[in-house]
C-alpha positions in Angstrom: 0.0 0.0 0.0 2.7 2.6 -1.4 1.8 5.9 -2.5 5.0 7.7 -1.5 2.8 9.0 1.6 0.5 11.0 0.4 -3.6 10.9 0.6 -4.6 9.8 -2.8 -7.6 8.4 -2.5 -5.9 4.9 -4.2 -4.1 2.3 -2.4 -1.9 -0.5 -3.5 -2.9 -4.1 -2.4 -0.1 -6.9 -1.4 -1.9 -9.0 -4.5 -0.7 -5.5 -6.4 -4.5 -4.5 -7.6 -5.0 -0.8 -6.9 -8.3 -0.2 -5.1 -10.6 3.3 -4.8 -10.8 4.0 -1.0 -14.0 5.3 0.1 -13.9 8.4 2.1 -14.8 9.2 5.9 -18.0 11.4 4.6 -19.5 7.8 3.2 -17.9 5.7 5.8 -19.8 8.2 8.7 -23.0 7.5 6.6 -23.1 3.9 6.3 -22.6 3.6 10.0 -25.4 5.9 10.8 -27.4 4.0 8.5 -26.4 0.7 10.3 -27.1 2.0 13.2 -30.5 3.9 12.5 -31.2 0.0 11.0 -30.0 -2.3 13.9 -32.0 0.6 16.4 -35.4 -0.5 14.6 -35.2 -3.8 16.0 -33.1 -2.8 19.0 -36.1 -0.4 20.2 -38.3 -3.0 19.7 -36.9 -5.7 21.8 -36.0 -3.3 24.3 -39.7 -2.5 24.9 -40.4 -5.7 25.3 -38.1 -6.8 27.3 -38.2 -3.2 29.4 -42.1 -3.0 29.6 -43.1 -5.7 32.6 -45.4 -6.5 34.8 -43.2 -5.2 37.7 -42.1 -1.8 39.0 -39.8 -3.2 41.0 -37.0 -0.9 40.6 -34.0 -4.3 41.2 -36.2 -6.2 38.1 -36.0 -3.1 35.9 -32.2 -2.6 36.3 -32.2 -6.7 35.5 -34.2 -5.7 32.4 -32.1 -2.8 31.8 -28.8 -5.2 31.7 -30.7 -7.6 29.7 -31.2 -5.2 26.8 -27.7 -3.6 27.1 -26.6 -7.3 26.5 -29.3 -7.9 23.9 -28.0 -5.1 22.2 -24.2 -5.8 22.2 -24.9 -8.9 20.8 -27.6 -7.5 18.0 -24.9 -5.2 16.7 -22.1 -7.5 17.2 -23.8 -10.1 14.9 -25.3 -7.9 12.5 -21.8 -6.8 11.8 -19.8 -9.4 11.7 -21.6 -12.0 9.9 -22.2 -9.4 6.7 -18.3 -8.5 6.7 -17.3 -11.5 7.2 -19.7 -13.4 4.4 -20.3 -10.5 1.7 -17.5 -7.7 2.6 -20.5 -5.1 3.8 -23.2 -4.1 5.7 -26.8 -2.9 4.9 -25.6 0.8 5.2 -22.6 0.0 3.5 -23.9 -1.1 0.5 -26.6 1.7 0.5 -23.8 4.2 0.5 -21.6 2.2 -2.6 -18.9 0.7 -0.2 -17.1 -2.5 1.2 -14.6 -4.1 3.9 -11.8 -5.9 1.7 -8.7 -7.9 2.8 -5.8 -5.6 2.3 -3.6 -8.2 1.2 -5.6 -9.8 -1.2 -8.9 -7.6 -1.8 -11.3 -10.5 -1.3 -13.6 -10.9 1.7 -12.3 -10.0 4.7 -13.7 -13.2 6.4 -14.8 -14.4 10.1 -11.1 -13.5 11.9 -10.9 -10.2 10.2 -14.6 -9.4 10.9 -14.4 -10.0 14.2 -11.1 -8.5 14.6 -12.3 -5.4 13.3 -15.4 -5.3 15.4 -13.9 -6.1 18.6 -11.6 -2.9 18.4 -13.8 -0.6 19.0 -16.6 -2.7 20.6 -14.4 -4.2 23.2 -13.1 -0.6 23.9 -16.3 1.0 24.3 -17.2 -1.1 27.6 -14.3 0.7 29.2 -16.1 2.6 32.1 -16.3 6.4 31.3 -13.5 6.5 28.9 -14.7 3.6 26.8 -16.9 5.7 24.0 -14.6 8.2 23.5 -12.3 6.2 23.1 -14.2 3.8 20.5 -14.9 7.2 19.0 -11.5 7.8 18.7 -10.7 4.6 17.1 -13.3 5.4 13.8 -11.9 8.9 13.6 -8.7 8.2 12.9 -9.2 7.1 9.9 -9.4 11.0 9.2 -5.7 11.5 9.6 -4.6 7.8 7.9 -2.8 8.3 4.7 -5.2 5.1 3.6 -7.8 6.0 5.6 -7.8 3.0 7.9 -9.0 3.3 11.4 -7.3 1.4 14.3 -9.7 -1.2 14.1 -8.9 -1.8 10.0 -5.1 -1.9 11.0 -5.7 -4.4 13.3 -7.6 -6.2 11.6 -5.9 -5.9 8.2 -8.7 -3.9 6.3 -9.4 -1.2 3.9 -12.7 0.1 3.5 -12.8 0.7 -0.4 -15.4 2.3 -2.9 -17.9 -0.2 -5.3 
């Protein structure tokens, strides 16, 4: 991925295929997207889960947990099984853009998937500093001469255009 350090918009694979690399504008808008689509069902689980028969204030924080766990695992699943099997998400697709292997340019598959989700979904459980510093690890792609985040060099991604 050579392009004598500068911000191109191009990088170089390790197969030697040069790839478009989408931008942080369409990257920002396929994860509000996903996330306006994963909240749909989200909010509706939560409710039920949320709404009981109790107003026990101990069985509401239980509920409470229940859907913060209920959703970690909704948006865990919803994002690593579509990288992992077709390269994108929903809102990635809706936007024109993919999750490629940066050595090869294929799929990133399962490892890489979950690699790249646990980054920033692993760090955002940190107490108080956590979503910042998940934050952090998306906006970095800003100031990346290939525009990876922390969780694509990690995980050995690049987020290119279709």
């Amino acid at each position: 991925m050579s392009d004598g350090g500068r911000r191109t918009g191009w990088a170089e694979l390790a197969s030697g295929e040069t790839v478009e690399l989408a931008r942080s504008g369409q990257r920002c808008a396929a994860r509000i997207l996903d996330f306006i689509i994963v909240s749909v069902f989200d909010v509706a689980v939560a409710l039920f889960i949320v709404l009981g028969e109790s107003d026990d204030a101990e069985q509401i924080a239980d509920r409470l947990t229940g859907v913060f766990l209920w959703s970690s695992v909704l948006f865990l699943v919803y994002e690593v099984v579509q990288v992992a099997l077709w390269g994108r998400t929903l809102g990635k697709r809706m936007v024109g853009i993919k999750v490629v292997n940066a050595a090869h340019g294929g799929v990133p598959g399962w490892g890489k998937a979950v690699g790249r989700w646990a980054i920033p979904g692993l760090v955002y459980l940190i107490p108080i500093v956590g979503p910042l510093a998940a934050l952090l690890c998306y906006i970095s792609l800003t100031w990346d001469r290939v525009y990876q985040g922390w969780h694509d060099k990690a995980a050995g991604t690049l987020v290119v255009r279709t």
